[in-house]
C-alpha positions, 0 to 999 in steps of 0.5 A: 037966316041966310047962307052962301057957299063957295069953293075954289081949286086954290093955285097949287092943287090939279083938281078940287077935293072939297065937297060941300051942301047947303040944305033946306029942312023941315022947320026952317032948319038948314045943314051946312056941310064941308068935306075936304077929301085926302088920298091921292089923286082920285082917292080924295074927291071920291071920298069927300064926295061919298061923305058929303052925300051919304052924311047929308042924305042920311039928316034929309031922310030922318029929320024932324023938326021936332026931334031934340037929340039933333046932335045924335042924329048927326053922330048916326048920319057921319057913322053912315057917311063913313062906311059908305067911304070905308067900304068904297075904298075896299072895293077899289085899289086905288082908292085904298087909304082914302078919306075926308074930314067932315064939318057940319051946322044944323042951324034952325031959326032961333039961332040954336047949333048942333055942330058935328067935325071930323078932322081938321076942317073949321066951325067958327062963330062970328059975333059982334066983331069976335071970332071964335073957334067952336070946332077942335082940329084933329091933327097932329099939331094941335095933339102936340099943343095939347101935350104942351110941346108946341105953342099954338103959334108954332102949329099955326106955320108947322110943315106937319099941320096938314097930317090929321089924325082922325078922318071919315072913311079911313078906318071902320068906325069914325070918332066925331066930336059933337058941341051945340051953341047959340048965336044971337039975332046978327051972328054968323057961322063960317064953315070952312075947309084949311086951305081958307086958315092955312092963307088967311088970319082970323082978324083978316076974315073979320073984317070980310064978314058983314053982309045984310042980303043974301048977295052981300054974303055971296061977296063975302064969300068970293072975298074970303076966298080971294084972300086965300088966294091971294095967301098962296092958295096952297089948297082947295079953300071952301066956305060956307057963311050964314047968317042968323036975322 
């Protein structure tokens, strides 16, 4: 296996409120994680970075490779990570209302997932030239797909897609979704933050992702992020690539 991780302030934001790791365990296992902060100027990257750190620490301090309820150690490291950002914020008045997506990989050499989100930022799967989505947004837009009052087509340009509705750290408890999969010998996984979809259409992305070396995931990454920018770079754009050999 192989990773690359990349972030960018984007052309529209002062600052980068993304936070994102990529971290070596025990058995050959890697965590990927992406968080994308939201509460004002200060209050996002607080918050991402709190997230980010606690959630991850939390995976290093308790995982065994031998564990198999790998999907119940990430429920307990996100619970971690957001009352480290809920009781951040209640500290500090400027950093009332703060709080950040969350989404993480622990991949281990056989290609087996456990995949964790909060939020709206992205888990894709890339195989065999298809990309699928295994992450769910939790955003206002995709609750009004879901009810049937707008197509998946009018959410995609919605002025109101970046509202979401469930976050780490903005309320006591977090409510993640959890899903676990499979990828063969030459698949991928893209971790990413919005500002990468809200420029960059999944065909485009295709097309950008195929390396054989860690390098060429590297440019891979650089491309992506390009292209983002190239769109507008309304937002911070993180990625995270990685490669199942």
């Amino acid at each position: 296996m192989f990773f690359s991780g990349k972030s960018d302030i984007g052309k529209r934001r002062a600052s980068n409120q993304d936070s994102y790791r990529i971290v070596p365990l025990p058995g050959e296992c890697v965590l990927c994680t992406i968080c994308d902060g939201m509460g004002g100027a200060n209050g996002g990257s607080v918050a991402s970075e709190i997230a980010c750190s606690v959630y991850s620490d939390f995976v290093i301090r308790h995982f065994s490779p031998m564990d198999s309820n790998r999907s119940e150690l990430l429920r307990q490291a996100v619970a971690a990570a957001n009352t480290a950002v809920y009781e951040k914020a209640q500290t500090d008045k400027s950093l009332e209302g703060m709080g950040t997506t969350l989404v993480s990989a622990l991949v281990d050499k056989s290609g087996s997932i456990s995949v964790i989100n909060v939020g709206d930022s992205r888990l894709y799967s890339v195989d065999s030239g298809q990309m699928s989505q295994i992450t769910r947004d939790h955003s206002y837009v995709q609750y009004l797909v879901d009810m049937g009052q707008i197509t998946l087509q009018e959410a995609a340009s919605a002025s109101i897609r970046n509202i979401i509705i469930r976050s780490v750290g903005n309320e006591e408890e977090s409510n993640p979704d959890l899903f676990t999969l499979q990828l063969s010998p030459g698949g991928y996984i893209l971790l990413c933050s919005d500002g990468l979809t809200n420029c960059v259409g999944n065909d485009q992305i295709v097309q950008e992702i195929h390396a054989e070396t860690n390098d060429e995931l590297d440019l891979c990454a650089d491309r992506l992020i390009a292209l983002a920018n190239e769109g507008g770079g309304i937002d911070n754009i993180t990625v995270i690539l990685g490669k199942i050999v």
